[in-house]
C-alpha positions in Angstrom: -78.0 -88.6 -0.9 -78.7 -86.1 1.7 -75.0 -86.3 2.8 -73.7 -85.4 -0.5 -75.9 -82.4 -0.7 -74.6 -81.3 2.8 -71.1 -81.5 1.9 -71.2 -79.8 -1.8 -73.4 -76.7 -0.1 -70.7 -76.8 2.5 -67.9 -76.8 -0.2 -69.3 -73.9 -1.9 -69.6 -72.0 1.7 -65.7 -72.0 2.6 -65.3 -71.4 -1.9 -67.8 -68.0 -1.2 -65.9 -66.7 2.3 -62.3 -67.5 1.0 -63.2 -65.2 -2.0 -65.0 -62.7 -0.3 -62.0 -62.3 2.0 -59.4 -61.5 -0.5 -61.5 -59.2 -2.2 -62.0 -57.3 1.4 -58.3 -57.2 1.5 -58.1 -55.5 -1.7 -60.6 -53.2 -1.6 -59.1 -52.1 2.0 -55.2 -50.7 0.6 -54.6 -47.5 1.4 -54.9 -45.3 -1.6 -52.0 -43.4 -0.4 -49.7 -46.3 -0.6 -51.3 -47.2 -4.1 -50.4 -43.4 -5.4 -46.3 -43.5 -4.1 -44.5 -42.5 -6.1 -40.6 -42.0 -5.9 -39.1 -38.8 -5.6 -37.5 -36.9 -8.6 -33.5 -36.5 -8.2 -34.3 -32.5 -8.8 -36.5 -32.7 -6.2 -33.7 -32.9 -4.0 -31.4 -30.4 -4.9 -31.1 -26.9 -3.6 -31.4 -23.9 -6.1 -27.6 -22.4 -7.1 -27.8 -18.4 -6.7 -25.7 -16.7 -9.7 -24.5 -14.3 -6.7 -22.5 -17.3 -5.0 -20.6 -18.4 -8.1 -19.6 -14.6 -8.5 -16.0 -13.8 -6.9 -16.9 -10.4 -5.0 -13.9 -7.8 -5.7 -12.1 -6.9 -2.2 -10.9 -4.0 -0.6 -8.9 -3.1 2.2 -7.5 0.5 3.5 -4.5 1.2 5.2 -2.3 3.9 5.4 1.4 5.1 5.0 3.4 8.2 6.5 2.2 10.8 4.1 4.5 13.4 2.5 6.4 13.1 -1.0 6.7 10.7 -3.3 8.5 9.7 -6.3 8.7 7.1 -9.1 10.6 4.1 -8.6 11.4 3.9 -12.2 12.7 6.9 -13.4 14.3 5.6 -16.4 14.2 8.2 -19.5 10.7 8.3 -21.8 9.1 5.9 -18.4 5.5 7.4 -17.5 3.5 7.2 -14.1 -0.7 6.5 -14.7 -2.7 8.3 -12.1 -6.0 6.4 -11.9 -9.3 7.8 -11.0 -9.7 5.0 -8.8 -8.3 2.3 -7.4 -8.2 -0.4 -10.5 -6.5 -0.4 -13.0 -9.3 -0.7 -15.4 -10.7 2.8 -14.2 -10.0 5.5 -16.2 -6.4 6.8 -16.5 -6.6 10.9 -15.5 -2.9 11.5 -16.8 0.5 10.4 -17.5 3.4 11.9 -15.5 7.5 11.9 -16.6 9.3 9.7 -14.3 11.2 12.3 -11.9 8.0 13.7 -11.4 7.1 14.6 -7.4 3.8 13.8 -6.0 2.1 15.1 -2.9 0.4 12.0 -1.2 -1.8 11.9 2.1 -0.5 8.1 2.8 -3.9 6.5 2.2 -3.5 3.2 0.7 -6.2 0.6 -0.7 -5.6 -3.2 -1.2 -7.9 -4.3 -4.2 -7.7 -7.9 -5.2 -4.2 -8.5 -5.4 -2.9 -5.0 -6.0 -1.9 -1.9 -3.7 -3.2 1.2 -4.3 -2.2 4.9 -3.3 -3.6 8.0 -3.3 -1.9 11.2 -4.6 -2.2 14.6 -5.8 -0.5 17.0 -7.6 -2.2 20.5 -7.9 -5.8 20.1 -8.8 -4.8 16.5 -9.9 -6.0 13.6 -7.8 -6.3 10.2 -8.1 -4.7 6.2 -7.5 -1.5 5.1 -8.3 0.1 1.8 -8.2 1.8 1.6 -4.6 4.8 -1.0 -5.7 5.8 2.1 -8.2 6.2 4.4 -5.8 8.9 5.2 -2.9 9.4 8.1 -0.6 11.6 10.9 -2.3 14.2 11.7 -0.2 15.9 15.1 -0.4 18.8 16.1 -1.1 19.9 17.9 2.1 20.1 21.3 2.8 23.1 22.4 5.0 22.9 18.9 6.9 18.6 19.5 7.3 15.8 17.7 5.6 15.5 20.7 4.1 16.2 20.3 0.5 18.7 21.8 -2.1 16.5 23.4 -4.0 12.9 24.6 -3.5 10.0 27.0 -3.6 7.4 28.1 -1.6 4.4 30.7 -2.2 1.0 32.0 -1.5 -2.0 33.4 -3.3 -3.6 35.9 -0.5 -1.2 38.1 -0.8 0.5 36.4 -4.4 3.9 35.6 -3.3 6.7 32.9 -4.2 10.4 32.3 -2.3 12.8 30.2 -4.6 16.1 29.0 -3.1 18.9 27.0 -4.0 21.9 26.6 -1.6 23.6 29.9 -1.9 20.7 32.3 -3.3 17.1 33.1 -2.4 14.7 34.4 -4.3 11.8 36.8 -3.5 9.1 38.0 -5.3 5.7 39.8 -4.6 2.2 40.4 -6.6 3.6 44.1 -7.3 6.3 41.6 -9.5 9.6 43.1 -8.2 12.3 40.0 -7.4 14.7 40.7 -4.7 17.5 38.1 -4.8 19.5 37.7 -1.1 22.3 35.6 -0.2 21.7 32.7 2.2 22.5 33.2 5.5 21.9 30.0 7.2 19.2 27.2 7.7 18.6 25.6 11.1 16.4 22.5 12.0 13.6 22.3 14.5 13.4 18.6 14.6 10.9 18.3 17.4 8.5 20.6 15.6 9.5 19.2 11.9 10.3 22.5 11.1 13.3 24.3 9.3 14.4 27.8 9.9 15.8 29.4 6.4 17.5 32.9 6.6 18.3 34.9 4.3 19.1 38.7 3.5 21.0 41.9 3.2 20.6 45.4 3.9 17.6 46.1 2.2 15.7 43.2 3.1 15.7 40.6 5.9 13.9 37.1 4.9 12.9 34.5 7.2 11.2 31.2 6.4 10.0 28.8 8.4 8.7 25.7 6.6 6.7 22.8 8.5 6.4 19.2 7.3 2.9 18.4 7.5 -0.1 19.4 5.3 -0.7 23.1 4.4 -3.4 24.5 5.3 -3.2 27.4 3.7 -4.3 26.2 0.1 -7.4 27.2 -1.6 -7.2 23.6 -3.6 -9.3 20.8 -2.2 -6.2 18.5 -3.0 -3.8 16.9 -0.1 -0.8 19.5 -0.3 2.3 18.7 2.3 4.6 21.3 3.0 3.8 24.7 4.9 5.2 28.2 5.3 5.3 30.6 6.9 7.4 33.8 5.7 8.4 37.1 7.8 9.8 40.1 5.2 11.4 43.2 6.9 12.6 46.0 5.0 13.7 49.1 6.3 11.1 51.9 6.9 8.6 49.3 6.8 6.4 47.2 9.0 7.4 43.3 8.8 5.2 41.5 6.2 4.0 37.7 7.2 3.1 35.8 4.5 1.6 32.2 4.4 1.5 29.4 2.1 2.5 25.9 1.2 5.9 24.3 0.0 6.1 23.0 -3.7 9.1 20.5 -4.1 11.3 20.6 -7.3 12.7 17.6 -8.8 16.1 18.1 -9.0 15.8 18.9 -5.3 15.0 14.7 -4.5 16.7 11.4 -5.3 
């Protein structure tokens, strides 16, 4: 009897620790581990910036040899669109005739996939396409660069000399014209300069006109093609008169 009271207390002592165990083991989890959770797929992806999906517009400057410039197309009723910038979504300043001759300072701007150059004609500046436009070359003047026909002039004294390639043509603020036959034109070339005579026995003209930008201009525009004029009359003290070179159409190809 005694035994079988022994071994049923004993019984229930291993039931009592083997339960007491496993609820230790339970109550000892971390809560950490408990709480894990896995990560959201968002979680792992990096914010996209509206900046770095937009395509930034490019530009690059170069230059060309400045001077004049004409239309490549000059077929009849075709018009050239100066830009006020370099796109051709700015706004268009004017339209010019085909055989029109622009003054340009050689400056040229790569934007996206187009070529841009910068020109001027009197007050008028602005951007023009660079495919549609090529150097105008003269039409030479006694074998010079000088070309067939012309004109150059100031404003301080107002003066103008017109020539073609057997007359010259003077005139002064005071309005009088004094046409003289040509006498001969001679190139400088290591000073890009030409040497235009002219004259008879009341007046003695002489001309020389230098292929780079005039300075003497009151415009803020690029202007290429400067003079320099020395008028002798009889009685009289010679006359130098300064100012820049305007080229004439019909005097290019």
């Amino acid at each position: 009897m005694a035994s079988d009271i022994l071994g049923n207390a004993f019984y229930r002592f291993l039931t009592l620790m083997l339960v007491s165990g496993m609820l230790m083991g339970v109550l000892s989890r971390p809560t950490a581990a408990q709480s894990e959770t896995p990560p959201s797929p968002q979680q792992d992806q990096a914010p996209v910036s509206d900046a770095a999906s937009e395509q930034p517009t490019t530009s690059q400057s170069s230059e060309v040899k400045p001077g004049y410039y004409s239309q490549v197309d000059q077929s009849l009723g075709v018009l050239l669109s100066i830009y006020d910038a370099p796109s051709d979504d700015a706004a268009v300043i004017v339209q010019l005739p085909g055989d029109t001759i622009l003054n340009s300072d050689g400056e040229q701007k790569q934007v996206d996939d187009l070529r841009w150059q910068h020109v001027s004609l009197g007050e008028i500046e602005g951007w023009v396409e660079a495919q549609k436009l090529k150097a105008a070359i003269p039409v030479p003047f006694a074998g010079t660069d000088l070309p067939v026909l012309g004109v150059c002039g100031g404003t301080e004294p107002s003066w103008s000399i017109e020539w073609n390639s057997s007359v010259v043509t003077y005139s002064n603020i005071t309005g009088l014209l004094h046409r003289v036959p040509f006498q001969s034109v001679k190139a400088e070339t290591d000073k890009n300069t030409t040497l235009l005579q002219a004259g008879n026995e009341s007046i003695d003209l002489q001309m020389t006109i230098s292929e780079k930008q005039c300075t003497f201009t009151p415009l803020d525009s690029f202007v290429w093609g400067e003079a320099v004029a020395t008028i002798t009359q009889p009685g009289q003290k010679p006359v130098t008169l300064k100012g820049c070179c305007r080229p004439v159409s019909d005097g290019y190809r």
